[in-house]
MMTF fields as JSON, N, C-alpha, C and O atoms, coordinates in Angstrom:
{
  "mmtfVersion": "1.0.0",
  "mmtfProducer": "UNKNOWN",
  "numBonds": 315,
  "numAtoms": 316,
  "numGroups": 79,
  "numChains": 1,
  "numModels": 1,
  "chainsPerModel": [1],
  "groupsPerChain": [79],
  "chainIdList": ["A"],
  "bondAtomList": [4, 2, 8, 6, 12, 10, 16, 14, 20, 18, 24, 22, 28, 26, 32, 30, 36, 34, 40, 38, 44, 42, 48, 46, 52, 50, 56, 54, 60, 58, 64, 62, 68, 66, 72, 70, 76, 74, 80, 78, 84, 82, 88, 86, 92, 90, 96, 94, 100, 98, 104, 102, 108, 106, 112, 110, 116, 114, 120, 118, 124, 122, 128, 126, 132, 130, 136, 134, 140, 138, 144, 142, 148, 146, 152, 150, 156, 154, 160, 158, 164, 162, 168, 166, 172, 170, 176, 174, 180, 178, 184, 182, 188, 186, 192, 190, 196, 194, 200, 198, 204, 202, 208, 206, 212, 210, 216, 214, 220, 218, 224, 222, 228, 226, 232, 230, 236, 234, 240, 238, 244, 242, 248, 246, 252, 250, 256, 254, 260, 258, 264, 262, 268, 266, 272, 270, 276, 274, 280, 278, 284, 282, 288, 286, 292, 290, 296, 294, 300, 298, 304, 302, 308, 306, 312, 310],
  "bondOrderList": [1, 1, 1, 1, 1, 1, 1, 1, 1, 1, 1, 1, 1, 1, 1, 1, 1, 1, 1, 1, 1, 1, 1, 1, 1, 1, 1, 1, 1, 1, 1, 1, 1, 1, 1, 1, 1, 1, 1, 1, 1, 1, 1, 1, 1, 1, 1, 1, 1, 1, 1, 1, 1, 1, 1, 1, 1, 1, 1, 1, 1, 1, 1, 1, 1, 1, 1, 1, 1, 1, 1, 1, 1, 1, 1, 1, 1, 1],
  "groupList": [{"groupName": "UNK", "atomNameList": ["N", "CA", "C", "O"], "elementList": ["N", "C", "C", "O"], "formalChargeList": [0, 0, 0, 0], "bondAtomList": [1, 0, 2, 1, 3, 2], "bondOrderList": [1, 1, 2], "singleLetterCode": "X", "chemCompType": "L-PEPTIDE LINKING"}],
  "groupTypeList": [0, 0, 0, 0, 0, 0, 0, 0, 0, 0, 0, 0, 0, 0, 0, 0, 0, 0, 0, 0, 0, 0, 0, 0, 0, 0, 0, 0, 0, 0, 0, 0, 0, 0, 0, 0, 0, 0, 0, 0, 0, 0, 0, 0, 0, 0, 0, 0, 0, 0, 0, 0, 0, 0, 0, 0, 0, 0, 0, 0, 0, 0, 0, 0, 0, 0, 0, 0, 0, 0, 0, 0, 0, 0, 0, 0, 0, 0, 0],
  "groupIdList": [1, 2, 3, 4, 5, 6, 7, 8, 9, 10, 11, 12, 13, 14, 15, 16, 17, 18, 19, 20, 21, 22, 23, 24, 25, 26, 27, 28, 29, 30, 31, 32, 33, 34, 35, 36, 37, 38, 39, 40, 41, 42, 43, 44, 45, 46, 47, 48, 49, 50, 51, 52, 53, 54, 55, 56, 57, 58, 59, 60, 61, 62, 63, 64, 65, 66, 67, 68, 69, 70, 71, 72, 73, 74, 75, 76, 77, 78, 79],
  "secStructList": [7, 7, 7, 3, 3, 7, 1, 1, 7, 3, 3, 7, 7, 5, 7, 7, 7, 5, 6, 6, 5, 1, 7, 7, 7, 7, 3, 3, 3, 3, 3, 3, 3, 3, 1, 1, 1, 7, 3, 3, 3, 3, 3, 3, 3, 3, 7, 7, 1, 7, 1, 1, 1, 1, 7, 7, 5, 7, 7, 7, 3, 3, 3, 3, 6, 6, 3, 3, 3, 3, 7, 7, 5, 7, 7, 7, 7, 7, 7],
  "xCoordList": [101.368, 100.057, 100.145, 101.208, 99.237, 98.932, 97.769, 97.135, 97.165, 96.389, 96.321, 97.348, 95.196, 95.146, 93.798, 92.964, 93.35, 92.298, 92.329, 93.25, 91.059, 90.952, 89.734, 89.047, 88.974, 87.97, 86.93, 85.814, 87.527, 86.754, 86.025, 85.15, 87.058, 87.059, 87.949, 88.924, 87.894, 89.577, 89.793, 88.898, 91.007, 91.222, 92.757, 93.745, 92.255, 93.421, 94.016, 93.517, 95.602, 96.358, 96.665, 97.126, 96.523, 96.58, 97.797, 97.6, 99.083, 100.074, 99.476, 98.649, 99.769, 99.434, 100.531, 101.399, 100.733, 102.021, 102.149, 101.258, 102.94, 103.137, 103.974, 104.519, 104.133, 105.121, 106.25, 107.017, 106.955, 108.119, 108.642, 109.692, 107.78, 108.247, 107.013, 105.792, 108.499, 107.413, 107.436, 108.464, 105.868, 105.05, 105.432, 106.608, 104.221, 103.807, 102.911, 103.286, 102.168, 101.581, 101.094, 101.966, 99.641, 98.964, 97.206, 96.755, 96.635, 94.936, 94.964, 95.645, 94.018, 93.366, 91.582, 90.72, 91.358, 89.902, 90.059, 90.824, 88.219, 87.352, 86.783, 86.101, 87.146, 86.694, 85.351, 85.257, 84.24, 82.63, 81.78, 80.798, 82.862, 82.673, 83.837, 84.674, 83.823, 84.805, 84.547, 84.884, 83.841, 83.389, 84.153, 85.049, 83.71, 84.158, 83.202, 83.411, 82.061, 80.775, 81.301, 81.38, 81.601, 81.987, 83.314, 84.11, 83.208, 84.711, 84.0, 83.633, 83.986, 83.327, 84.492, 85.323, 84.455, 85.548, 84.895, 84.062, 85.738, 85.17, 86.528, 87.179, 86.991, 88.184, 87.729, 86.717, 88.566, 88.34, 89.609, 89.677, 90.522, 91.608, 92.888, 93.19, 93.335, 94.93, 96.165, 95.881, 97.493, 98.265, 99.343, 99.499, 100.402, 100.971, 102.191, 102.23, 103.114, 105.132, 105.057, 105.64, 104.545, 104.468, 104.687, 104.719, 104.926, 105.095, 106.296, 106.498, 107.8, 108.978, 108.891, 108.046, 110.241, 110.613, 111.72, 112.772, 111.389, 112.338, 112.339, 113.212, 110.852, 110.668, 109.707, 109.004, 109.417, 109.236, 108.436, 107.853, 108.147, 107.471, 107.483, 108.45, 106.202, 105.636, 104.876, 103.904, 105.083, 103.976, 103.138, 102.265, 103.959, 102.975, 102.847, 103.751, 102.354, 101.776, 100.762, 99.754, 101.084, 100.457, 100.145, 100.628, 99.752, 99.532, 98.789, 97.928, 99.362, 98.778, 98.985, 99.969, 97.945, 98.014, 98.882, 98.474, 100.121, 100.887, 102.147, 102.996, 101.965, 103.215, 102.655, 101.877, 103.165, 103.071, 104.221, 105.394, 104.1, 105.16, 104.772, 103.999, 105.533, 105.621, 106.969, 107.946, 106.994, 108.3, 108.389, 107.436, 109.643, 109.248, 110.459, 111.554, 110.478, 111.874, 112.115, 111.476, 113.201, 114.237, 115.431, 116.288, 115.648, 116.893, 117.948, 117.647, 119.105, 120.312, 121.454, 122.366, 121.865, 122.833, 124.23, 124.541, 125.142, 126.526, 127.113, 126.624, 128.092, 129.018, 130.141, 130.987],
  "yCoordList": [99.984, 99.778, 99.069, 98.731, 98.92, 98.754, 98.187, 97.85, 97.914, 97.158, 96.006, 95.606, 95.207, 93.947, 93.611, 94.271, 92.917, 92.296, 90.931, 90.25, 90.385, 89.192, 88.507, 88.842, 87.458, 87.036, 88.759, 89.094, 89.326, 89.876, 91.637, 92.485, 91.324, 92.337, 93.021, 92.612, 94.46, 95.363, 95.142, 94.84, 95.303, 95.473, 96.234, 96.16, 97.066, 98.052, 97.142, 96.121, 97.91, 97.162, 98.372, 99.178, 98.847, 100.054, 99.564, 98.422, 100.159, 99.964, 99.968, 100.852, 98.947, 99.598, 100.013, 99.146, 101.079, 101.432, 100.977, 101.39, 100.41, 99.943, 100.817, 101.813, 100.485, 100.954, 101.191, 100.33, 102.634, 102.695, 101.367, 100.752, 101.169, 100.05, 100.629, 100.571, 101.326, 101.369, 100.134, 99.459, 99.606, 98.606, 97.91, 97.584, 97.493, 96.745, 95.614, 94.455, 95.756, 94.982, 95.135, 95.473, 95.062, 95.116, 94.906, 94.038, 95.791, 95.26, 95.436, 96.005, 94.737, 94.411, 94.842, 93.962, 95.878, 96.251, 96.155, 96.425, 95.353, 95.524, 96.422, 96.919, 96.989, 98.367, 98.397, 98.48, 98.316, 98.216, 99.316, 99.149, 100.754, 101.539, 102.39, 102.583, 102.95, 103.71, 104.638, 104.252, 105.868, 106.72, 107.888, 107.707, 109.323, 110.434, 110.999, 112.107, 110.213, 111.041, 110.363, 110.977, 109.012, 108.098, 107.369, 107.052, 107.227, 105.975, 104.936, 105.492, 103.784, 102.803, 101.706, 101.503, 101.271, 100.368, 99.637, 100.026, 97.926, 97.361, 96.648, 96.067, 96.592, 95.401, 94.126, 93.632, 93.727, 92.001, 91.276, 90.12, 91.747, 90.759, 91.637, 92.783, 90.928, 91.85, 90.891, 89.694, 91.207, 90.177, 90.714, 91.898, 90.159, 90.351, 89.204, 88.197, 90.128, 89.428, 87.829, 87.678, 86.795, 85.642, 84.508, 83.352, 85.132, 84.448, 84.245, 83.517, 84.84, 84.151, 83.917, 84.443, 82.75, 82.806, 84.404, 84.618, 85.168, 85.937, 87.397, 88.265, 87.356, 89.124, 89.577, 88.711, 90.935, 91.648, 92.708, 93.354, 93.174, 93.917, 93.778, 93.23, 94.365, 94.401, 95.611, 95.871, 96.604, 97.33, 97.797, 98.586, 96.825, 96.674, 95.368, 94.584, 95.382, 93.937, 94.517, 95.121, 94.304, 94.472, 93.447, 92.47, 93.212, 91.934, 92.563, 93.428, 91.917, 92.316, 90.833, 90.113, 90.558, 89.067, 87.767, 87.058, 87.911, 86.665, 86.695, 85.841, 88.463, 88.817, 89.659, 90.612, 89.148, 89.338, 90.489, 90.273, 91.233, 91.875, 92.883, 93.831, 92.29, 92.631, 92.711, 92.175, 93.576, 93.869, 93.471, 93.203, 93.48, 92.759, 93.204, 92.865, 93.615, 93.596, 92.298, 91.497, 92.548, 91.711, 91.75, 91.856, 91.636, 92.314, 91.306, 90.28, 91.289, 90.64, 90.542, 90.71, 90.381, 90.376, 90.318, 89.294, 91.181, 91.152, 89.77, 89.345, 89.491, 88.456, 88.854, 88.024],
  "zCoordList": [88.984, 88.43, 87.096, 86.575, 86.713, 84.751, 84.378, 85.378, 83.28, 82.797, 82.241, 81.692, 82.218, 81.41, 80.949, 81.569, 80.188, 79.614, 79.676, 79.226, 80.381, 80.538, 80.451, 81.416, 79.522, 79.563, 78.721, 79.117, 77.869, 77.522, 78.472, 78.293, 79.402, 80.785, 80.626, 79.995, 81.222, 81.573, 82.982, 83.771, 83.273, 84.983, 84.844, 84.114, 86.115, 86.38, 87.427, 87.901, 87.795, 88.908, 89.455, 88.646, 90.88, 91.488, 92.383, 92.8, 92.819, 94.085, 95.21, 95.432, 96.208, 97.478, 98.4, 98.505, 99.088, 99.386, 101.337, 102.08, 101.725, 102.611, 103.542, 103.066, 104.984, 105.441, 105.31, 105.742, 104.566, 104.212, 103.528, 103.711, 102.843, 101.661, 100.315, 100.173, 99.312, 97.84, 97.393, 97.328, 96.922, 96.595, 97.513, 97.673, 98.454, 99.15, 98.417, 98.59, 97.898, 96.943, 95.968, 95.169, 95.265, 94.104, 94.635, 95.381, 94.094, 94.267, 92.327, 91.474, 92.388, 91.208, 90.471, 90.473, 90.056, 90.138, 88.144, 87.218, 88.571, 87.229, 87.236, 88.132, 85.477, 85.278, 84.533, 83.309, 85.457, 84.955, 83.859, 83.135, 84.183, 83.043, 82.916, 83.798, 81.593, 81.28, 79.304, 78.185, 79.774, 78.651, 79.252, 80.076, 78.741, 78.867, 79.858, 80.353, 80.196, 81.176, 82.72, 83.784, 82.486, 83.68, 83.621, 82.737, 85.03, 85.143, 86.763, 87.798, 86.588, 87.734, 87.861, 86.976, 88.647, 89.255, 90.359, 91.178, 90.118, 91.444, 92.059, 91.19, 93.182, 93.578, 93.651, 94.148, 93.124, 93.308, 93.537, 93.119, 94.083, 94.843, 95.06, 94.727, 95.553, 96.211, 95.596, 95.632, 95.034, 95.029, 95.691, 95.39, 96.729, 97.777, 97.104, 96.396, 97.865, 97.348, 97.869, 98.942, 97.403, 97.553, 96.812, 97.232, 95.014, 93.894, 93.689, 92.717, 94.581, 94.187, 95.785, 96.509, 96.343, 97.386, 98.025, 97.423, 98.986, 99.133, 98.648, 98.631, 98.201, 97.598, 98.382, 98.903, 98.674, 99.949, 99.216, 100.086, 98.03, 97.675, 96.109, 95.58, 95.172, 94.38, 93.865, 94.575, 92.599, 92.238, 90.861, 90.502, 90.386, 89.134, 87.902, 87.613, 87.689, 86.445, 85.484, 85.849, 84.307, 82.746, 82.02, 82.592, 81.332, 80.412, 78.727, 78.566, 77.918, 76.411, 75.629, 75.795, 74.818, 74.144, 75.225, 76.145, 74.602, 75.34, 76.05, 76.305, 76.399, 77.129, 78.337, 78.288, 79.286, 80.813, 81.746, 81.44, 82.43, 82.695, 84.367, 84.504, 85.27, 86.407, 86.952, 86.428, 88.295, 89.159, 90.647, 91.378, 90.955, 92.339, 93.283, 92.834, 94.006, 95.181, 96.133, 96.816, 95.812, 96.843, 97.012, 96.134, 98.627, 99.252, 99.179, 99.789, 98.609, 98.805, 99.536, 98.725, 100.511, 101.349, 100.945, 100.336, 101.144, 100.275, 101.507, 102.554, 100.893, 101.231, 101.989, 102.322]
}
């Protein structure tokens, strides 16, 4: 999971857990409220192991000012 701010917005990053694979991907929800009376949330996209060649799973991404920070699996084959 994690958070980020963007355009003046919050958005959470929730795991999605796949078949016997931890992190399968990432959904992405804007957080429309957030006090001590309420908490509201909306999804607005999924991001799926597609950003390197060769990684198979994903479960979290953060972002603060100008530093970015996510994880990713991928399987290596010994020699």
């Amino acid at each position: 999971g994690g958070l980020f701010k963007s355009g003046g917005k919050l958005y959470r990053v929730g795991q999605n857990q796949g078949f016997d694979l931890y992190g399968e991907s990432v959904s992405i929800y804007e957080i429309k409220s957030l006090c001590t009376a309420s908490y509201q949330e909306e999804a607005i996209g999924r991001v799926t192991p597609r950003f390197f060649p060769g990684i198979i799973g994903t479960h979290s991404f953060s972002a603060s000012a100008d530093t970015v920070a996510f994880d990713f699996l991928r399987v290596l084959k010994k020699h």
